[in-house]
Structure formats: structure tokens, C-alpha cells
N, C-alpha and C positions, 0 to 999 in steps of 0.2 A: 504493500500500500504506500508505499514511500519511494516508489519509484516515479520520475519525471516521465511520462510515455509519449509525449507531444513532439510537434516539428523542435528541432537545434534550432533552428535560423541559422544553421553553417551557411547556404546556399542562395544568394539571395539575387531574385531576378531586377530587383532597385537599385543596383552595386552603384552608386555613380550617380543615382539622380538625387539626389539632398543634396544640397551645396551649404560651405560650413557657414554663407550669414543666414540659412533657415534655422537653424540651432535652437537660437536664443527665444525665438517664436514658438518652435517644435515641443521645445523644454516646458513652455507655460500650457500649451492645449495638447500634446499627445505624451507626454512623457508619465509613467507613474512614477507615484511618491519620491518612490529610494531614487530614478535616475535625477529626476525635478531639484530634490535636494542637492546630490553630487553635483549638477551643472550651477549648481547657484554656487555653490561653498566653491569648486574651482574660477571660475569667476569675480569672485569676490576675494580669495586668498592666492589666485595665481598659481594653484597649488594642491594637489593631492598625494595622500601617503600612498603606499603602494596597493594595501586593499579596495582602495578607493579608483586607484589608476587601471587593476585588475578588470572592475566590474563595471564601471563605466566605458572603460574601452573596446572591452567586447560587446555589451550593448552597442554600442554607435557602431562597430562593423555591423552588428546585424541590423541596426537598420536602413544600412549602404554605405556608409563611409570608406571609401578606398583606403590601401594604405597609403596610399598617396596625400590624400585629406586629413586620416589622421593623423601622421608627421607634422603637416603644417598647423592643423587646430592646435596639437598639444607643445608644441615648439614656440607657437605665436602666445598662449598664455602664461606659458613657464617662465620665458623670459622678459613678460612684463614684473616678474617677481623676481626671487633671486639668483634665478637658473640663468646663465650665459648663455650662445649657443655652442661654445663648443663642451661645456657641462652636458649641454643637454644631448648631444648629439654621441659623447662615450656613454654618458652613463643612461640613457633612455631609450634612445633610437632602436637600438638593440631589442629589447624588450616586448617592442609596438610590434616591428615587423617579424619578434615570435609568435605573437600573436596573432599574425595573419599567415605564421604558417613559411617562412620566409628564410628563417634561422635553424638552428638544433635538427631536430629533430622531423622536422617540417609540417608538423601537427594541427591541421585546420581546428583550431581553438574553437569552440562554439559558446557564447553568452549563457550568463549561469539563469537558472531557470530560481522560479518562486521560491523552494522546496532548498535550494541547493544558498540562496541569500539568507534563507529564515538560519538554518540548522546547521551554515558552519561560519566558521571565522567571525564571530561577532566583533563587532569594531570595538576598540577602547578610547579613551583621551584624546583628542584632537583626531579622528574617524570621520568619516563621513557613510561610508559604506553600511552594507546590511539594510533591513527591513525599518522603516522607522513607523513600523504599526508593531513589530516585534519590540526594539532596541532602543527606543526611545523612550525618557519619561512622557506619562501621559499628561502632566501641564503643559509640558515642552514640545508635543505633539497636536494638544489644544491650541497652544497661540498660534503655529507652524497652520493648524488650516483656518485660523481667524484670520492670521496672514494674506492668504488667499483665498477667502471669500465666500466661505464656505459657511452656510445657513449654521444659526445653531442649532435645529434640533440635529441635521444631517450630523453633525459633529457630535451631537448625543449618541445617534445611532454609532457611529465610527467607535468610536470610546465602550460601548456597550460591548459590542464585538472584539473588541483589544481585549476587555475584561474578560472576555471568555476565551480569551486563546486562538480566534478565528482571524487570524492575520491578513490571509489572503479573501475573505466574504469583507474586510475591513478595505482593503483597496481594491476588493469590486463595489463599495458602497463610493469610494471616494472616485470614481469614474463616472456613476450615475450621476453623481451628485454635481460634479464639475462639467460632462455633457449634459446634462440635465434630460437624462431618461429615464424611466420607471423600471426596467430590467433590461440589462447587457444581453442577458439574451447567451452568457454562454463560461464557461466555468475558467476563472482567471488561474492561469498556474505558469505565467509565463512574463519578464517586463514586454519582452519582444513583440506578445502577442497584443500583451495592451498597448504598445503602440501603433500597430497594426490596425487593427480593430479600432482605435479610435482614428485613424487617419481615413478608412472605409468609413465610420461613421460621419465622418466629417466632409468628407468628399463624395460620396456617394450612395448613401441611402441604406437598409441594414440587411435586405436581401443578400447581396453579395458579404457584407459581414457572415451572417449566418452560413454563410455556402461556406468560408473558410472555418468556422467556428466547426461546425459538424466535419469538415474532410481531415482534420487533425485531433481534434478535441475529445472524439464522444468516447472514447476508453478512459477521460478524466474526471467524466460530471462525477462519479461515486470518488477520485481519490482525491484524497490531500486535504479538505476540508476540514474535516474533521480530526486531521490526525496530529494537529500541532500540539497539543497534550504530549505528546507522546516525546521524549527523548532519543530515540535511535537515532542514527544514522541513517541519511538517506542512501540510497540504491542509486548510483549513474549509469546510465546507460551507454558509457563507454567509460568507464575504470581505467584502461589503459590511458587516454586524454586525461581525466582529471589527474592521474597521478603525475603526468608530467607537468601539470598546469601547477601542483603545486610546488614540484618545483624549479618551477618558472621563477617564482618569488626570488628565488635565491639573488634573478638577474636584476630584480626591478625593487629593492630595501632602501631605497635613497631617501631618508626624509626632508 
């Protein structure tokens, strides 16, 4: 029950068409929580730890960022802050383009799924990374969606569902709540897919949402929901990748 069974997003037929000044727009209407967060905190500090560079960077390939694009997004932020370019360029470059599979081992890396952000590597002290319906205090959570505008009861509901352990039913409430629909219409276990599914929603009506939601999805409605109580470890569907992904880190500790 603790296995991710949905598309990777390793393969993606968009490779190319996001270009990096949609970002900043993409980040406030199709991004969930955890990525919304990460692009603000980088953004705003110039700068993420390496959990954070992890999981945000596989996101943005899967949602097309070449590596070409991301080279230049994460080189053009870094060194508005303390990173030089030739800092950046030994100590990170490397990294990005293992990530695309480029380097080592040559490992098409796939973006970590709901399941695989909630139950490993919780962030610590200056973090950004992880679930912030998990990993967050729930005041510090509360302000985070008064921030962005989010009704109070909906933030009642949010909160309700935090308190029960339901992380991902909590950022499929925070979807509804910021497209402003009555049911998604399809079980969240993925950031990729919520950005997907909201970019379909937003572009083009929910028929075709739903036609992706059922051709990937329907072995998910029964799992993962309910099973955030639970402490295991999750199940990857490729072992061999995560173990090299983790370590990967070894290349990418630069705080």
C-alpha cells in the first residue's frame, strides 16, 4: 500500500515549452504547496540546501525544463546571492546535469512522488523541502495560506485534515480551494500531477483532465490516503534509481 504506482514524469512530451520567465506565474496558479514554497524561499534567499535543490529540481524537469534551462534558472539565482559563477559551475553544474541523467551513472532521475516527500528526509533548520501539510507547524502553515488567500473556513478544512494525518486529501483541498472547484475529480499522489492537472484545468476544461487522471491514476484512488499513520517505509518502484539518487547527495552538500 505504500507503493507510488503512477506515471514518473521521467518522459515528458512539454521538454522545452515552459520558458524560465513562466516560473514565477506557474509557481502562484499550478504549483503545489511544497514546490510554491521552494520557488519562493529560493527566490527570496538566492539559495537552497541541497534537499531542497534535490526536489525542486526534479520537479521543474518534469514539468519541461531542459537541462539547458535549468543551468541557467539555477546559475542566474545562485549568483545573485553568494554563489560566483565559477563556484557554481565546480560545485553544482555537476549535480543538475546528474540529474538529467548526463553524469555517473547516467540515471534518468524521475521527480519524487507525494508518498516519497511525506516519509523520507524530513527537512531540518533552514529547509525548505518536504510536505508543508506534513513538516510544518500548523500556525506557520495557517499564516502560509492567509498569505495567499485562502478563505478561512477552507483553511479550517486544511488544518482538520493535517490533524488527522491526511497530508495529501490536505493538498487536494488546497487545489480546490485555490482553482476554486468543488472536487478534482481524481486522487493526488503526485506534485507533477498537480501541476499537470491544474494546467489542463486551467487551459482547457476537465474532460481531458479526467482522461489523464483515469489513464494513470485508477490503481491509486484506494492507496496512500489513508496510510500516513503509518511509519514504514515507502516501496519505489525503481530501488535501483532511488539508491543512486541518494547518493547523489554526496555531489550536491554545498550549503
Amino acid at each position: 500500500s505504500h507503493s507510488y504506482v503512477g506515471p514518473d514524469y521521467s518522459v515528458q512530451k512539454n521538454t522545452g515549452k515552459i520558458s524560465l520567465e513562466q516560473i514565477d506565474a506557474l509557481s502562484v496558479k499550478s504549483f503545489p504547496l511544497c514546490m510554491r514554497q521552494l520557488h519562493r524561499a529560493l527566490r527570496d534567499s538566492h539559495h537552497l540546501r541541497h534537499g531542497g535543490r534535490m526536489q525542486y529540481g526534479l520537479f521543474l524537469k518534469g514539468i519541461g525544463l531542459t537541462l539547458e534551462q535549468a543551468l541557467e534558472f539555477w546559475k542566474k539565482e545562485f549568483i545573485r546571492g553568494k554563489v560566483d559563477a565559477d563556484k557554481f559551475d565546480k560545485g553544482y553544474a555537476y549535480s543538475i546535469r546528474h540529474n538529467y541523467g548526463k553524469e555517473g551513472k547516467r540515471t534518468d532521475y524521475t521527480p519524487y512522488s507525494c508518498m516519497k516527500i511525506i516519509m523520507t528526509n524530513p527537512p531540518s533548520q533552514g529547509d525548505y523541502h518536504g510536505c508543508p501539510f506534513r513538516h510544518s507547524d500548523p500556525e506557520l502553515l495557517k499564516q502560509k495560506l492567509q498569505s495567499y488567500k485562502i478563505p478561512p473556513s477552507g483553511i479550517t478544512q486544511i488544518l482538520e485534515l493535517v490533524k488527522g494525518m491526511h497530508f495529501q486529501l490536505a493538498c487536494q483541498k488546497y487545489f480546490e480551494l485555490t482553482h476554486d472547484v468543488d472536487d478534482i475529480g481524481f486522487s493526488l499522489n503526485h506534485p507533477n500531477q498537480y501541476f499537470t492537472e491544474s494546467q489542463r484545468l486551467l487551459n482547457g476544461g476537465r474532460e481531458l483532465k479526467k482522461e489523464l487522471s483515469n489513464s494513470g491514476n485508477s490503481q491509486q484512488k484506494n492507496n496512500g490516503q489513508e496510510s500516513m499513520n503509518s511509519n514504514l517505509p515507502p516501496t519505489s518502484s525503481n530501488a535501483t534509481a532511488d539508491t543512486e539518487l541518494e547518493g547523489l547527495e554526496a555531489y550536491f552538500t554545498e550549503d
